[in-house]
C-alpha positions as CSV (number, residue, x, y, z in Angstrom):
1,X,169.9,143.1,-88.0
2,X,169.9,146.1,-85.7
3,X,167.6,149.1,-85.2
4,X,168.9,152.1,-84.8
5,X,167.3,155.1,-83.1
6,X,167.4,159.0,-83.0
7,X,164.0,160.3,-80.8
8,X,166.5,160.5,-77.5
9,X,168.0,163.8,-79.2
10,X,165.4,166.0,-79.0
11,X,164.2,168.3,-82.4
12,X,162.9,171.9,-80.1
13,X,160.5,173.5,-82.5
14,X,158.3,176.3,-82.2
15,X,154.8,176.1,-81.2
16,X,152.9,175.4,-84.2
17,X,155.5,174.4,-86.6
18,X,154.2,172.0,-89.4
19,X,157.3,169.7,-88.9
20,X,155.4,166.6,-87.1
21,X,159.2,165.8,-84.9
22,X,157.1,163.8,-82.5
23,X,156.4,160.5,-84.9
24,X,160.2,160.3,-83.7
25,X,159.7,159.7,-80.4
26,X,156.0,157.5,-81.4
27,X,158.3,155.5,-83.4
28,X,161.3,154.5,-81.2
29,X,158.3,153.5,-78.3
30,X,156.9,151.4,-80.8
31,X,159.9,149.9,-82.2
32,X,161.1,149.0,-78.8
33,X,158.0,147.4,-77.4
34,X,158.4,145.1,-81.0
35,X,162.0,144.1,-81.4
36,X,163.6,145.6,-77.9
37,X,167.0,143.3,-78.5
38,X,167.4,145.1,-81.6
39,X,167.5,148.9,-80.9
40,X,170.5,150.1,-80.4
41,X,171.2,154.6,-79.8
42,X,172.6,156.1,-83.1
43,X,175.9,157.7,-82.6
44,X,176.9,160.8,-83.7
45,X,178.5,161.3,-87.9
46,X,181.7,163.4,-87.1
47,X,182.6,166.3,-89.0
48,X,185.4,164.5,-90.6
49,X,182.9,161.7,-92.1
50,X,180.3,165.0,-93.1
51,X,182.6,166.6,-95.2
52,X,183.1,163.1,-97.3
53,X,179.5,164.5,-98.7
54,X,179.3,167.9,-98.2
55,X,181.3,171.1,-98.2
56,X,183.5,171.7,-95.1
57,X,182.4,175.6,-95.4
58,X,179.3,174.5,-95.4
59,X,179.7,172.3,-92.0
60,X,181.6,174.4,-90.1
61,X,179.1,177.2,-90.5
62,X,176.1,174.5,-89.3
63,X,178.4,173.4,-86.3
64,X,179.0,176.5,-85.2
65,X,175.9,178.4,-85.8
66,X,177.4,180.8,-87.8
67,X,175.3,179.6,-90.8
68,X,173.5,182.0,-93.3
69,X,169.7,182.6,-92.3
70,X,168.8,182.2,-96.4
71,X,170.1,178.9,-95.8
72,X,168.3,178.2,-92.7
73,X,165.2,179.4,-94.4
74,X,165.2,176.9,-97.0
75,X,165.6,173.8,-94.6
76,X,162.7,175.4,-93.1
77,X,164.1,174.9,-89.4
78,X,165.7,177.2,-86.7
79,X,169.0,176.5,-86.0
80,X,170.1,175.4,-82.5
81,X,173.0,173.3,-81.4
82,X,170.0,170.5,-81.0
83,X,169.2,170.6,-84.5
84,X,172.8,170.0,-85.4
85,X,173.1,167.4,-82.8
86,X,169.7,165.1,-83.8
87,X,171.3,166.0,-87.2
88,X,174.8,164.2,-87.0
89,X,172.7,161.5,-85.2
90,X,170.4,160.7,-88.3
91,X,174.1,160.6,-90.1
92,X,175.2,158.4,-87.7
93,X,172.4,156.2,-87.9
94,X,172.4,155.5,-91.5
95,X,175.7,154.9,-91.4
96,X,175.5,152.3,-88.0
97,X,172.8,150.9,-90.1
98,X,175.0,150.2,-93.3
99,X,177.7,148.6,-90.9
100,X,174.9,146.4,-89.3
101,X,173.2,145.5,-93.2
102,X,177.4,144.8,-94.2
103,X,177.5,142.0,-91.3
104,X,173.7,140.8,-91.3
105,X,172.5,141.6,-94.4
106,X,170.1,144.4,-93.5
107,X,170.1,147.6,-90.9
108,X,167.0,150.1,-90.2
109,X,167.6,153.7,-89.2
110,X,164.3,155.1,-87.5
111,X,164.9,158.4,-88.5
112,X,167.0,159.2,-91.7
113,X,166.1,159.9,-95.9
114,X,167.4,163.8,-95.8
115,X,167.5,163.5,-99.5
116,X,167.0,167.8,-100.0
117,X,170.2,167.8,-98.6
118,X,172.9,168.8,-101.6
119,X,177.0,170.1,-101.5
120,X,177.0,173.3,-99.8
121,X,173.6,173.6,-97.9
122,X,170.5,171.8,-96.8
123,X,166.5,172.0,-97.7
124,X,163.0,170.8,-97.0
125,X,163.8,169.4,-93.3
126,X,167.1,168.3,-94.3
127,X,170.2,169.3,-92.6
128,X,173.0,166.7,-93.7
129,X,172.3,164.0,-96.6
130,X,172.3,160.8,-94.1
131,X,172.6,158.5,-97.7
132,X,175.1,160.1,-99.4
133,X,177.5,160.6,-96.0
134,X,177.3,157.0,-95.4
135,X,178.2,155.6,-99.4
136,X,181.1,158.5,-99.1
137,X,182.5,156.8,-95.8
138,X,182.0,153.3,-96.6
139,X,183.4,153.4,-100.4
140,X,186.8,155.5,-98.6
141,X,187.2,152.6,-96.3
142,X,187.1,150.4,-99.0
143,X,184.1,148.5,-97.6
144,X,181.8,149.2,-101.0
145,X,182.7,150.5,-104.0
146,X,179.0,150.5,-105.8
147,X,175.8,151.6,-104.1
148,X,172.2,152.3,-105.4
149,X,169.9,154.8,-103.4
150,X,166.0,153.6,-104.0
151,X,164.0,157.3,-102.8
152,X,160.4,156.3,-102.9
153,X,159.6,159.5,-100.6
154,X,156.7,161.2,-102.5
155,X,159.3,164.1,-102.9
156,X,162.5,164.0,-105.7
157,X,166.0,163.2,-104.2
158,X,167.4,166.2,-105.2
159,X,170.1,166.7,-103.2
160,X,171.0,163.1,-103.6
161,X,171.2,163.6,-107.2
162,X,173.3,166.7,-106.9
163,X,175.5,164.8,-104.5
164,X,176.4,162.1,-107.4
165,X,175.7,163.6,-110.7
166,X,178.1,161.9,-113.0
167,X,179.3,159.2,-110.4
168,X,178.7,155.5,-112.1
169,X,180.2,154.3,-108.4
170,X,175.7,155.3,-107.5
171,X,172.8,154.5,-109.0
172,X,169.5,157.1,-107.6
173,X,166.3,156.0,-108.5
174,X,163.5,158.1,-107.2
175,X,159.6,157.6,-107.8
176,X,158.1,161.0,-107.0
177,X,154.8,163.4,-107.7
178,X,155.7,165.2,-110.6
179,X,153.8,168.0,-109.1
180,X,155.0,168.0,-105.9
181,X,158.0,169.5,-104.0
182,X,161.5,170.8,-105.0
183,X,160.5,172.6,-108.2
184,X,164.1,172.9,-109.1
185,X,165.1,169.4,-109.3
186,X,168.8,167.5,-110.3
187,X,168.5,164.8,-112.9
188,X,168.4,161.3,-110.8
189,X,170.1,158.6,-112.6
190,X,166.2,157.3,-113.0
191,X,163.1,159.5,-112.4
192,X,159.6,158.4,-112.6
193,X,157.2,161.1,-112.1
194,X,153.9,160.4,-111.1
195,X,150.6,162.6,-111.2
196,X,148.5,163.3,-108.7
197,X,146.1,160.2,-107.3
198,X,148.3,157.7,-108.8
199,X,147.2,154.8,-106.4
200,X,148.2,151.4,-105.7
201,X,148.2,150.3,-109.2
202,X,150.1,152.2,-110.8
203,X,152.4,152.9,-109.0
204,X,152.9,149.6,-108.0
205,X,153.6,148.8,-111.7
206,X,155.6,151.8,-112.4
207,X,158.0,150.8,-109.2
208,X,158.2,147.4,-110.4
209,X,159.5,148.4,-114.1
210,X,161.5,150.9,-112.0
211,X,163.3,148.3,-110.2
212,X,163.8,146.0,-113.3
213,X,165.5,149.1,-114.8
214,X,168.1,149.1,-111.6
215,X,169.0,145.7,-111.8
216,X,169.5,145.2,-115.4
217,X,171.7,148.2,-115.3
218,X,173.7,148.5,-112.1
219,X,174.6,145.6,-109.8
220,X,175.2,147.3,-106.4
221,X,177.4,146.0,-103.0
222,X,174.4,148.1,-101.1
223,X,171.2,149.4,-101.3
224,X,169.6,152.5,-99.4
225,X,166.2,152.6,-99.2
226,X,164.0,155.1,-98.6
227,X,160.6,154.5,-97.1
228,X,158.8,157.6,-97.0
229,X,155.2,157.1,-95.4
230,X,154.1,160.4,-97.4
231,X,152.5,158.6,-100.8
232,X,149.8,157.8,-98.5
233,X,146.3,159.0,-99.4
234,X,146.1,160.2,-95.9
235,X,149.3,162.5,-95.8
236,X,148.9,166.4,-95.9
237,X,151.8,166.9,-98.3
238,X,151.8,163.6,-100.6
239,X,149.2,163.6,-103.1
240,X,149.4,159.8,-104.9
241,X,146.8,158.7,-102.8
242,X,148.4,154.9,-102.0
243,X,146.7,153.3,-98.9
244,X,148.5,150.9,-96.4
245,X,148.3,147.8,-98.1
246,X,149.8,149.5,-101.1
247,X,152.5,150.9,-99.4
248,X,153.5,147.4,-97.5
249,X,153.3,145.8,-101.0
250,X,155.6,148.9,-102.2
251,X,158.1,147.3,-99.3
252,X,157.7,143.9,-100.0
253,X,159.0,144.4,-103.9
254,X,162.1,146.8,-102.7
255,X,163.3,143.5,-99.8
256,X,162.4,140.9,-102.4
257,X,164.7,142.3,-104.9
258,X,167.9,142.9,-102.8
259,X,166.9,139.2,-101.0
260,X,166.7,137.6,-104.3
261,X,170.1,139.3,-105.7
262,X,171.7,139.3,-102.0
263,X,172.2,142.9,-101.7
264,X,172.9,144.4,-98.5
265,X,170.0,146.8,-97.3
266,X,169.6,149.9,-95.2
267,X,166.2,151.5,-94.9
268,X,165.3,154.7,-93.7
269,X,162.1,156.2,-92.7
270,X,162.5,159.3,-95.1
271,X,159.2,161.9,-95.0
272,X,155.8,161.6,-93.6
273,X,153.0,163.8,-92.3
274,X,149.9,161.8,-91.9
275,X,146.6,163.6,-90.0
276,X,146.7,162.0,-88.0
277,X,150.3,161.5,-86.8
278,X,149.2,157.9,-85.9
279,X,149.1,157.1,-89.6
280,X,152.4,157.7,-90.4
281,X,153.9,155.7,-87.6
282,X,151.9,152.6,-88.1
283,X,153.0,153.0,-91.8
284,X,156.7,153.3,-90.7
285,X,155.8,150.4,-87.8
286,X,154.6,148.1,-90.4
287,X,158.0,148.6,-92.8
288,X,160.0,147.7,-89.6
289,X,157.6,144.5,-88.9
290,X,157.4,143.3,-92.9
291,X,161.9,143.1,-92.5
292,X,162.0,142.1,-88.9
293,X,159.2,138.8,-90.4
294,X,161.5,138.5,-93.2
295,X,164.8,138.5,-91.5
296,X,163.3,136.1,-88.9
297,X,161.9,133.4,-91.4
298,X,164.9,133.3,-94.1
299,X,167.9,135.2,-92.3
300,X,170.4,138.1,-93.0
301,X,170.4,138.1,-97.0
């Protein structure tokens, strides 16, 4: 199984801004004291593999710079050719994950889960949809032909759902806030909306009759899973109120499904915006080290 990271390619931000870039960089040092023989640097999605997802207009105009400000606005980041490089990078890393989960059985992108991402822009953070570029490449080179995405960011997959409305080839699932960021939302092939101050309970029950759902209806060549750290009851934006045993019992259900039906899985780290930041990376930390135990004891599944 191999890691793959993004924090090399630095995210400049204003002073101030409420995007919390630096758990990137927290991460990867914490990864790499863990599993050093693992981490690998992401490489960079080309435009060719981008527009497999997204509209060429639409990437040309964020390569170049030449992007609208309304769009720019709604991911809610300034653009600079570093954005769009740490950008391609998350890409690549999803996808250099999916190649490592095709040979071993599993692959971890440190970075990654830009669900808000749709067609013809971005949104909420999210610059190019890392999930849906990845399926696209790896269904055109024939290496899948059936994927299901997994989102259990506190946030709906919007743009993931946009990206594959009417596509059977993709099953989304996504276990959200129902009060909580977008408030225009695209129909996931499964939605569960949760209320405020769910906790561990129920959620855990409503994810578990979530994923029985999934695999009585869609059988999958690959999963993509997305491990936001934000339904913790510690995170500024999430709301559910889970605590960390919760959310490692959240992970342990979504790797004992694909072990148990052999499904090739990619995670990514998706949202997360803990005060403090040290939350969210030991929540992210303890999803790595919960797979790398796993992997370990029973091997690539």
């Amino acid at each position: 199984m191999l890691i793959f990271r993004t924090d090399q390619f630095a995210l400049p931000l204003p002073a101030g801004h409420r995007f919390p870039a630096e758990k990137y960089g927290m991460l990867g040092q914490a990864v790499a004291a863990m599993a050093p023989d693992r981490l690998a640097e992401a490489p960079a999605a080309t435009p060719a593999e981008l527009v497999l997802a997204h509209h060429p207009d639409y990437v040309g105009r964020m390569l170049d710079g030449s992007i609208s400000p309304a769009i720019m606005r709604e991911i809610g980041l300034p653009w600079s050719a570093a954005l769009v490089e740490r950008s391609r990078r998350s890409v690549g890393a999803t996808l250099a994950a999916a190649r490592s989960a095709l040979h071993y059985g599993c692959g971890i992108n440190l970075a990654g889960g830009t669900h808000h991402a749709a067609h013809a822009k971005g949104g909420g953070f999210c610059v190019f949809n890392d999930v849906a570029v990845s399926i696209r490449v790896l269904q055109q080179e024939g290496l899948i032909r059936r994927a299901a995405v997994i989102d259990l960011d506190v946030h709906q997959g919007n743009g993931t759902a946009e990206l594959f409305a009417g596509d059977s080839s993709v099953f989304t699932l996504s276990l959200h806030g129902e009060k909580n960021f977008p408030f225009r939302r695209v129909a996931s092939t499964l939605d569960v909306d949760l209320p405020d101050d769910t906790g561990d309970h129920a959620y855990l029950a409503a994810l578990a009759n979530a994923l029985d759902t999934l695999q009585q209806r869609f059988q999958p060549d690959m999963v993509f899973y997305l491990a936001g750290a934000d339904p913790y009851s510690g995170d500024r934006l999430g709301r559910l109120q889970l605590s960390m045993q919760g959310l490692a019992q959240r992970d342990e259900q979504v790797f004992a499904l694909c072990e148990q039906r052999q499904w090739p899985l990619v995670v990514t780290m998706a949202g997360g915006y803990a005060v403090p930041i040290d939350d969210t990376v030991a929540i992210h930390c303890q999803t790595v080290r919960a797979l790398l135990a796993r992997h370990h004891l029973k091997g690539a599944f």
